[in-house]
N, C-alpha and C positions, 0 to 999 in steps of 0.2 A: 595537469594531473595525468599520471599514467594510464593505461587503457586495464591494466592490471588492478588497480589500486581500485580502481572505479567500479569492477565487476565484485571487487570485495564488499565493497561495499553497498553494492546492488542485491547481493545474495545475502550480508545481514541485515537489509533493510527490510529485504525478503520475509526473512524470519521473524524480524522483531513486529513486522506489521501483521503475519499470521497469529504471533501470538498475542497481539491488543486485539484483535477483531474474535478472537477466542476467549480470552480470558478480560480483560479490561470494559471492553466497550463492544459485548451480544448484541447484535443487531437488532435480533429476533429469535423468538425460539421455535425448535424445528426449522431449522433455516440453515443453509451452511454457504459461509463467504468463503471463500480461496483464492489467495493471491498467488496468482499465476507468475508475474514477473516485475519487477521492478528496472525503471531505465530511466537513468538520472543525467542529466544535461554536464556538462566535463568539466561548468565551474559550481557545480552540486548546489544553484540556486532551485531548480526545480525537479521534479519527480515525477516520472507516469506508473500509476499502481494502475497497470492491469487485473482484474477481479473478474473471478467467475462467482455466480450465485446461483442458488438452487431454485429460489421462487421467489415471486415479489419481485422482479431484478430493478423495476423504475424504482419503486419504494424504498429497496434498499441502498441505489445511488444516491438518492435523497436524501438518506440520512445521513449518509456518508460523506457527502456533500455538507450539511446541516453540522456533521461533528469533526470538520478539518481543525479549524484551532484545538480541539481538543487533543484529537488525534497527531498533529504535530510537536505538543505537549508534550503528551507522550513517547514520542518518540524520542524528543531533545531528553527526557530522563534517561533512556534506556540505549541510547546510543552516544558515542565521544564523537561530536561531531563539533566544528566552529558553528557552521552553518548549518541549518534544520531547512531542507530542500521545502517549497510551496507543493502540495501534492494535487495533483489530475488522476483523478479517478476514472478507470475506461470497462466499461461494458465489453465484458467480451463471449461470446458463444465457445465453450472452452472446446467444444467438438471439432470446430474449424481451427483453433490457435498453435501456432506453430512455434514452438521455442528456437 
């Protein structure tokens, strides 16, 4: 797969996972999740959703953790993919993170 091809679809994975975790599947309220970055392995089996949170951050890995099937679900509706990557959820201190 091109390195083009792959970044396309890292940035709408991007988005489509900003808007489940907004709109589909609230974490929590008063609370705000942001996906910082997405970086998908070249034959799109796997996924790393880099995620910044506002409070809670174990509890909210937890859950996030606790609703991948669902989440990957989701995702296989809202994206034309073959393959629906397995997703890794990563803690990240968004203050240190460097795009």
């Amino acid at each position: 797969m091109s390195k083009h091809r792959r970044e396309r679809i890292n940035a709408e994975m991007k988005r489509v996972l900003s808007n489940i975790f907004l709109v589909d599947l609230p974490i929590q309220q008063n609370n705000i999740v942001s996906v910082l970055r997405v970086e998908t392995s070249k034959d799109l089996e796997e996924a790393k959703v880099y995620i910044s949170v506002l409070k809670d951050r174990q509890d909210v890995l937890e859950k996030l953790n606790e609703a991948k099937p669902y989440i990957r679900h989701l995702l296989g509706q809202k994206m034309k993919l073959r393959k629906i990557p397995k997703l890794s959820f990563i803690l990240v201190d968004d203050m240190h993170f460097m795009v």
